[in-house]
KEKE-498663 format. One record per residue: x, y, z of N, C-alpha, C, CB in turn. Coordinates in steps of 0.05 Angstrom, whole numbers, plus 5000, padded with zeros to 4 digits. Glycine has a CB too. Example, Ala and Ser with C-alpha at 12.3 -4.5 7.8 and 13.67 -1.06 7.14 Angstrom:
BEGIN
526448865156524649105156526449345156522649115181;525749555142527349795143525850015157528249885114;
***
This chain:
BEGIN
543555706006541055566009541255376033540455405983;538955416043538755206084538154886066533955346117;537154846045536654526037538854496021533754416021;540054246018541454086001540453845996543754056009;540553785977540653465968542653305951538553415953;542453085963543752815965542852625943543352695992;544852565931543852305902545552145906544052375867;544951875908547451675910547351495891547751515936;548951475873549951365843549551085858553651475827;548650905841549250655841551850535818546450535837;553850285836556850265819556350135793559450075836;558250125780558150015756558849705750559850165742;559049625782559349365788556949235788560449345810;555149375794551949195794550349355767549549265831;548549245769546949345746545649615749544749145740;547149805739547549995744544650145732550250055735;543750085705541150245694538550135712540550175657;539549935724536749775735536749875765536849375735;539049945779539749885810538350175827543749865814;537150195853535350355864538650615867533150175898;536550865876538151065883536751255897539451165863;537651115918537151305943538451555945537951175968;535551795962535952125954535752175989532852325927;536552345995535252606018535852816018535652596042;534552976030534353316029535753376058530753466027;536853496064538253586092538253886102541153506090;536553956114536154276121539154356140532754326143;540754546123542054576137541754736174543254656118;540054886175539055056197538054806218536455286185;536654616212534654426226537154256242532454206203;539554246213541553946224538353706220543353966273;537053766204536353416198535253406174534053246219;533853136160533352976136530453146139533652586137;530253296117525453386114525253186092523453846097;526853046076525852926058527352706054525453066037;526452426037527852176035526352006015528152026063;527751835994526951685984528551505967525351785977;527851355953529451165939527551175915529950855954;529951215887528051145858529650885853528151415826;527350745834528350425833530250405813526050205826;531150615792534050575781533650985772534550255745;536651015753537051215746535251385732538651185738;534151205715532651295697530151495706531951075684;529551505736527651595742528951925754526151375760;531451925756532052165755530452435760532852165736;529552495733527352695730525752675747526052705709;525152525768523452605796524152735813522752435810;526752915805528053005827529253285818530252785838;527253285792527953655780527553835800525753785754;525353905809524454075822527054045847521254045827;526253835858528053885884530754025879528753605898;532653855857534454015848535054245846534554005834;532954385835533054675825532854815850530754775803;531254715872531654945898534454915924528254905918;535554735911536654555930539754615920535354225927;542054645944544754555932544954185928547354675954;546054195907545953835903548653795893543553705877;548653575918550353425910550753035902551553525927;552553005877552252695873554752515884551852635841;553452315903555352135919556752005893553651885942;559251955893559951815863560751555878562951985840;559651335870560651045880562551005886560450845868;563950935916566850845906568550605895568050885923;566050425894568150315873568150295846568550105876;567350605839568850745806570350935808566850875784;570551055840573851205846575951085847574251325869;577651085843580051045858581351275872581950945842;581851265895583651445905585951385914582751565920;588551495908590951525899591451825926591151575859;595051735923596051985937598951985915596551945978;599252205906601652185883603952375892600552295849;607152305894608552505905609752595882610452435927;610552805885610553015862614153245870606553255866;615653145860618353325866617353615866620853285842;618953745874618554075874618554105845620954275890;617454415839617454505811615254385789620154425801;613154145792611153985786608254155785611253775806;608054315809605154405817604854485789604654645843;605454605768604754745753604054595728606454935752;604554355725604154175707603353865712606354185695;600253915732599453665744597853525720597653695772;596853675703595053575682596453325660594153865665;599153375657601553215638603553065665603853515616;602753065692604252995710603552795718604653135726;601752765728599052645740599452345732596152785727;597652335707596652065697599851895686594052125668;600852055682603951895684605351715705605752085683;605051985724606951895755604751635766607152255788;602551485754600451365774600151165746597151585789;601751115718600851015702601750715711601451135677;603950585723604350355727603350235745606250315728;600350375762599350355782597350215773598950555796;596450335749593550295747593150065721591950615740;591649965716591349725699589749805667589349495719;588250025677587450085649588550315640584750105644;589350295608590350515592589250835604589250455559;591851015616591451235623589451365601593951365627;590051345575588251535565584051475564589751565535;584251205580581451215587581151295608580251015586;582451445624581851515648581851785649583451405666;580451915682579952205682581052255701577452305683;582952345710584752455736583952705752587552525727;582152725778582652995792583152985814580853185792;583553325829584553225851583853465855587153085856;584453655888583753925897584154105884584653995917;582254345879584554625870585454645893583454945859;586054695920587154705937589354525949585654745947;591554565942593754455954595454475972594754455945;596654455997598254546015600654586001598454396037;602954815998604954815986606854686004605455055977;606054606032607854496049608654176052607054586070;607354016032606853816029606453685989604653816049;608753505981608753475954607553185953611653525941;605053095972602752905969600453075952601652796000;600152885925597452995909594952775919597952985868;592552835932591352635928588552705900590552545960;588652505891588252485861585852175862591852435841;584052365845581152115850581251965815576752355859;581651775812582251675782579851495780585451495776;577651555751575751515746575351445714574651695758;574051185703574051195672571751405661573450875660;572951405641571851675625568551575615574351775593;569051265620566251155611564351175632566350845602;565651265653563351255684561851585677565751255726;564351645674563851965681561252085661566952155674;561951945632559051975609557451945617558451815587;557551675629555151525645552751725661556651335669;554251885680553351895703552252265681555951845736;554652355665552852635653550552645642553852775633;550252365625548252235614545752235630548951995607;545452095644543852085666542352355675545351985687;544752585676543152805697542653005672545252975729;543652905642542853135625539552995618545353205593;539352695611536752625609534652715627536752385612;535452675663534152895675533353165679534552875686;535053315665535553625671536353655693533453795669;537853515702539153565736541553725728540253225758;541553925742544954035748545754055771545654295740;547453825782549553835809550554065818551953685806;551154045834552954305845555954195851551654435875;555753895859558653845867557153495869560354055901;559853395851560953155838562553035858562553205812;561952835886563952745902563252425912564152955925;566752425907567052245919565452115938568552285925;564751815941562751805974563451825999561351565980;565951605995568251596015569051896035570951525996;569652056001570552326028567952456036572952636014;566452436043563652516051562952416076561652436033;564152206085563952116114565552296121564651826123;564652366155565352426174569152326183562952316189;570152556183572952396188574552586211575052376155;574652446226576852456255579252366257576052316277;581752476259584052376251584952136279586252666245;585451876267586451716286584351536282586851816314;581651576273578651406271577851406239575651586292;576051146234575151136209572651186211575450916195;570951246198567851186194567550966167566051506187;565450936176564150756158561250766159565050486164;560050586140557250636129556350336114557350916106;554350236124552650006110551050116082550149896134;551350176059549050246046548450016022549450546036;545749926023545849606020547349356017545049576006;547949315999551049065999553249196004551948895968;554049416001556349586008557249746033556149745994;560049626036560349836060562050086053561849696085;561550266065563750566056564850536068563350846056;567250676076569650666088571050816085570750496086;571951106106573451296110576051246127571951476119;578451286119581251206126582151456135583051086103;581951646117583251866120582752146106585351786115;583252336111582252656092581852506069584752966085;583852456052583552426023583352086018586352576006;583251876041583151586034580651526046585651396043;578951286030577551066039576750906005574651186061;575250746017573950595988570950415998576950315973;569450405978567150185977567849975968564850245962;566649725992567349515983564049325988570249415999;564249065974561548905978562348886016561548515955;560648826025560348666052561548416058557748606057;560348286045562248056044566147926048561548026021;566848146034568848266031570348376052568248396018;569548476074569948616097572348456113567248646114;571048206114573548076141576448096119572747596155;576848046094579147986091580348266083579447756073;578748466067579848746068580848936088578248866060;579248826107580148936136582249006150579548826151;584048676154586748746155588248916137587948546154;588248876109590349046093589749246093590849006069;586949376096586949656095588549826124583649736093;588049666145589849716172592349756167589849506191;593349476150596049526148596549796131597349276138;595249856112595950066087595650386097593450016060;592750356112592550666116593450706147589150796110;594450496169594950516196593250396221594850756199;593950276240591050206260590050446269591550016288;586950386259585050656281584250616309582150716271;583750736327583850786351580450626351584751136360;578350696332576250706339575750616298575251016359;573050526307571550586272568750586279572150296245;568750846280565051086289563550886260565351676276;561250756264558550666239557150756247557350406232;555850916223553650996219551250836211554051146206;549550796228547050546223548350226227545550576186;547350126216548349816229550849736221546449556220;551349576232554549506219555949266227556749716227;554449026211556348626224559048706211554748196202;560748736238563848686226564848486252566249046221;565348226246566248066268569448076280565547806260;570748136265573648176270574248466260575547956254;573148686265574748996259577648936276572749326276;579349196262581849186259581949446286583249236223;579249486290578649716315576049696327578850046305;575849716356572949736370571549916352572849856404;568549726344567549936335564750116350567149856310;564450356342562550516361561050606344563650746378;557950576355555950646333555050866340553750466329;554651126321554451316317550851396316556351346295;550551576335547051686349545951786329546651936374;544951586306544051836281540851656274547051856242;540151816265537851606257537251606235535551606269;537851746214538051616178540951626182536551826143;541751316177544751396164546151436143546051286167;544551406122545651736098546251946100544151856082;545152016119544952286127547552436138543052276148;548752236142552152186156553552356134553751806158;552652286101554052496084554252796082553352446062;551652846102551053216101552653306128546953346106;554653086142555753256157558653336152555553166180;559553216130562553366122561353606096565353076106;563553696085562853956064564453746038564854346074;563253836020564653715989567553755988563453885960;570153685993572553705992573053675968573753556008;572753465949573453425919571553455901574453195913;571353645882569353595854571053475836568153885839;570653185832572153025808570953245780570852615806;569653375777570553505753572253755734569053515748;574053665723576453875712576253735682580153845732;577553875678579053805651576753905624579653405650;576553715612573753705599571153635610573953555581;571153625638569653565649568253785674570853335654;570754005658570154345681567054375680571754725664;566954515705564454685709563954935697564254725732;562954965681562155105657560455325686559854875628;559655555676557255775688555255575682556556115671;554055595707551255465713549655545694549955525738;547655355693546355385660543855605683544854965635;543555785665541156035669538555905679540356215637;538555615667535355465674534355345704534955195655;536955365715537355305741535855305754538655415752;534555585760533155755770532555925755533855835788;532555975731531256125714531256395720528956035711;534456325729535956605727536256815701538656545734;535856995698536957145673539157335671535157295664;540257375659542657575658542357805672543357645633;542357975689542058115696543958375687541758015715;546658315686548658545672551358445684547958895682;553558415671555558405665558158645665554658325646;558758745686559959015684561858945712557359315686;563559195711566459185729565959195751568359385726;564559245768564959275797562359095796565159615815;562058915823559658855835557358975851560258725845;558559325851557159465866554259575843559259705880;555059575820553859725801550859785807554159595775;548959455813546659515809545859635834545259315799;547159625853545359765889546860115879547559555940;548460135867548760405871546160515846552460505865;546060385829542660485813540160425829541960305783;540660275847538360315861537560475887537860115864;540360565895540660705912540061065905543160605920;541661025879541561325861537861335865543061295818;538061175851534961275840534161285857533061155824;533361165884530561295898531661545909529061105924;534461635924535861855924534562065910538261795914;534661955882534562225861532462285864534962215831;530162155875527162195868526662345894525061895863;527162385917527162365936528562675955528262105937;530562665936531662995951531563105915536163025975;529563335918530463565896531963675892529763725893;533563815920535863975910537663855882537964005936;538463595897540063455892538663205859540763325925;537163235855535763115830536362995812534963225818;537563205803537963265778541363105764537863615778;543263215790545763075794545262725801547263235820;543962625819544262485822542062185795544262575849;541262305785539562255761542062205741537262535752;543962375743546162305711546762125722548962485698;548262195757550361895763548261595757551561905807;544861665768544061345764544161215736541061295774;543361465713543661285686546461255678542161425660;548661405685550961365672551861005681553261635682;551460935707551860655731549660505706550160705778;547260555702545660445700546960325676543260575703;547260495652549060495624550960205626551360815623;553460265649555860075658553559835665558360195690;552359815679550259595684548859435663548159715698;549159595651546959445627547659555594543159565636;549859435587551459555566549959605542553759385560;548159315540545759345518544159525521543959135516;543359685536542160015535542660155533541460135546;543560245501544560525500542560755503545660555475;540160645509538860975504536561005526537361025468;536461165541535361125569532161385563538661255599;531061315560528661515561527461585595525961345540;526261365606525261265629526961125651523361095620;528161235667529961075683528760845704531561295699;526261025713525160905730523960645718523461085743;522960685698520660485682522760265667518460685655;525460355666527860105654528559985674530660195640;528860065699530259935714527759735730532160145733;525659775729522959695736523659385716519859955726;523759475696523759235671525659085683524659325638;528159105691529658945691529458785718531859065685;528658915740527958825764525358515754526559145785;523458595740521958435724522858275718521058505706;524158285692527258085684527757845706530458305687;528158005733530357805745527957675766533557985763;525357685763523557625770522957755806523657335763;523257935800521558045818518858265805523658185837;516158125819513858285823514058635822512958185851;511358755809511659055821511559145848509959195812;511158855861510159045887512658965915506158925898;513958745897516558655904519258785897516658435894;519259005878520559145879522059435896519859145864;521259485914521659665932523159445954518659835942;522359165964523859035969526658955958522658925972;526758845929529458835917530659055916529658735892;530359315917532059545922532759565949530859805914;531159555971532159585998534459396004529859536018;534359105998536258925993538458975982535458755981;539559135955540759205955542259445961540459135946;540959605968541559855988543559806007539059936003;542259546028543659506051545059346035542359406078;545259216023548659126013550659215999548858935999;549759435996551859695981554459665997550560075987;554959766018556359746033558659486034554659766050;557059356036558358986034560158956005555158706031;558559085986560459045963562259215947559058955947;562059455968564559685967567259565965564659875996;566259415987568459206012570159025990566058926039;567458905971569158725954570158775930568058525949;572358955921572659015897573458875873573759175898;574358635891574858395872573058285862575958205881;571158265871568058105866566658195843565958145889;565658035817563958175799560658015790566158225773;558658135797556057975797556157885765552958165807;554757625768554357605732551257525733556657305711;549857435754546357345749545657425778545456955739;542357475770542157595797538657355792542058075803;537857435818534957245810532457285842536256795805;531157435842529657395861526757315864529957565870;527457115882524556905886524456825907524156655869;521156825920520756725942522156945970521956435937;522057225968523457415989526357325990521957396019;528457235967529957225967531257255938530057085980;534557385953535657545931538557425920535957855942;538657185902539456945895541557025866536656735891;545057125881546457215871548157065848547357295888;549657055827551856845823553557005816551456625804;556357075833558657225829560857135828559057375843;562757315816565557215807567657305827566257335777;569257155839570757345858574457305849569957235896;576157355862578857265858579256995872580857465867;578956955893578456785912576456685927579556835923;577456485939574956305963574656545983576455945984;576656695996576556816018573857056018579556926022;574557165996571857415987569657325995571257505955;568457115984565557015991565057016021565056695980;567256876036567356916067566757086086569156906074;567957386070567757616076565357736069569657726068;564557616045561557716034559657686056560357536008;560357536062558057316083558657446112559056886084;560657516113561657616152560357916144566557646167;560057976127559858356128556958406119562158556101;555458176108552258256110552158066130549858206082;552657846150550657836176551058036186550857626196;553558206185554358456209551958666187559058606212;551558716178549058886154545958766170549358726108;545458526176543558486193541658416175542958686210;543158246153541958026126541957686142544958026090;541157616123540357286123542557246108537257156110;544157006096546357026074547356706080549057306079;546356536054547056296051548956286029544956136049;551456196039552856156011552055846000556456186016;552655855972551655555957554255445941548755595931;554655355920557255245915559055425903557155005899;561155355901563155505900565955365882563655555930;565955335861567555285840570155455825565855265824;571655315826574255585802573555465774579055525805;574755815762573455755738576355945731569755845730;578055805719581155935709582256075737580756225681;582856275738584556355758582556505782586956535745;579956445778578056575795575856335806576556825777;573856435822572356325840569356355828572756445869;567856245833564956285821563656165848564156095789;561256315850558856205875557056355862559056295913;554856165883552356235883552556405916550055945877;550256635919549356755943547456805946550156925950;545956635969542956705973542556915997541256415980;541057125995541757436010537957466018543657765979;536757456047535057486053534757706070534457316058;532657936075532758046097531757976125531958226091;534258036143534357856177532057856181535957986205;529658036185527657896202525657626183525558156215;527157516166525557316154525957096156525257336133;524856976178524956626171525556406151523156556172;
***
């Protein structure tokens, strides 16, 4: 998806049910803000369903209800960070580990035994599910604010957003602090995370003694500063995993559940095939219902091929007259998902001349490839978030045909 949106939690330091929360929409294609606003506390949430639902979203999590931590970890550990973790960081922290929620990357360098690890109370985290289940909001990615600035190694960024300043140190360090606060935090953070060369602000920024010249950054919403890094951390694991996107999303429906991801373009490919050359008919008619069968396990009994698979195209909301389109779409991506044999579709959904995937792959890398082998197909192809779910990968894929705007 070309829009995303932006929610920025207000901390648990101020009055959190009462306190405003500023939103924007960020077209990725444009590089700028089509939309902006501020609701005057949480509760108003639900003004921001719709946007949600078309939108990848993501929620800024306050930082000062993160902590971020870097934890070293002896060899032999990686495999037991869940019982490792809140231990190796327990004399650090002031409140009882077991009120706390510990995460940190699925992605780890094996070349390096630094964990950085975002430690959060379990009472924030209710908080904030509370909030977006009252709304019907479903996030896409749970981050930190800090790592959402812009980060250049050797330079900090930073950010004014009302009494608060943000503050980026490093890949995995920064923190929110009041304003006020600034001249005397200043030094120690220098001393802690290193002197920066520079500290890039985004929108205004009174700092009378920085610990570095600072340089103000050519933007003109500076929120907006968060849509230029990618989500690095989803603080949620544990009991707090990302579950399969709830179907209401987008009012996706199941589409079929079966072993290869190629299943449904080769029934759609069969079938107009079959309809199309006689010789060949009759053969290619078994192969579409037998695919069709694997496709759609709940159909044991096929009378009408054409008129079932019509239904299900229905199903996934496409029009009758939009259907000759959702087959051409997948036609030309036949090919693409030969390619991926690792890959297995679980919801399909088309709306608006677009063909709005959610698949299972082995890895991050597949989706990559998904994406390099339909632009070379001479598709449109937005990938949307991208989560593990046990020893595999989950995304969303939004798949348009190229000549469409």
């Amino acid at each position: 998806m070309q829009e995303k949106l932006y929610i920025r939690l207000p901390a648990s330091s101020t009055s959190a049910a009462s306190s405003p929360v500023p939103w924007f929409i960020w077209h990725s294609q444009q590089q700028q803000v089509i939309a902006s606003g501020q609701l005057s506390s949480p509760e108003q949430l639900d003004e921001l369903q719709q946007q949600a639902r078309r939108c990848v979203t993501t929620l800024l999590l306050p930082g000062q209800d993160v902590l971020l931590k870097q934890v070293e970890l002896p060899a032999g550990t990686r495999r037991h960070l869940e019982r490792v973790i809140p231990y190796a960081l327990e004399d650090e922290l002031a409140s009882d580990i077991e009120t706390l929620h510990f995460s940190w990357p699925q992605s780890i360098g094996k070349s390096t035994s630094a964990v950085p690890v975002a430690v959060i109370a379990h009472e924030r985290m209710q908080q904030w599910q509370q909030w977006l289940s009252e709304a019907q909001i479903e996030a896409d990615h749970w981050c930190p604010e800090t790592l959402l600035l812009p980060y250049q190694p050797g330079h900090w960024s930073a950010l004014l957003a009302g009494d608060a300043v943000i503050i980026r140190t490093a890949p995995w360090q920064g923190l929110t602090i009041e304003h006020s606060q600034l001249e005397a935090v200043g030094p120690l953070l220098a001393a802690e995370s290193g002197q920066p060369e520079t500290i890039r602000h985004y929108g205004e920024l009174n700092w009378d003694n920085p610990p570095a010249p600072l340089q103000s950054a050519d933007i003109e919403q500076p929120l907006s500063a968060f849509a230029l890094s990618e989500p690095v951390l989803d603080v949620r694991r544990g009991r707090y995993a990302v579950k399969s996107r709830q179907q209401s999303q987008l009012n996706w429906k199941p589409l079929a559940i079966a072993a290869g991801v190629a299943f449904v373009v080769a029934v759609g490919a069969n079938l107009l095939r079959g309809y199309q050359l006689n010789n060949q008919a009759e053969q290619l008619k078994a192969q579409a219902e037998q695919q069709y069968r694997q496709a759609f396990p709940d159909q044991t009994r096929i009378v009408n091929l054409r008129v079932q698979l019509q239904r299900q195209l229905q199903a996934a909301g496409a029009s009758d007259e939009q259907q000759q389109s959702v087959l051409a779409l997948l036609q030309t991506l036949q090919p693409v998902f030969s390619q991926q044999q690792g890959m297995r579709l679980e919801l399909m959904r088309y709306q608006d001349g677009e063909l709005r995937l959610q698949a299972l792959a082995n890895n991050f890398s597949q989706f990559e490839q998904f994406q390099r082998l339909a632009r070379q197909a001479g598709l449109q192809v937005e990938q949307g978030a991208l989560n593990n779910r046990g020893n595999q990968v989950a995304g969303s894929i939004t798949v348009a045909a190229g000549g469409r705007s």
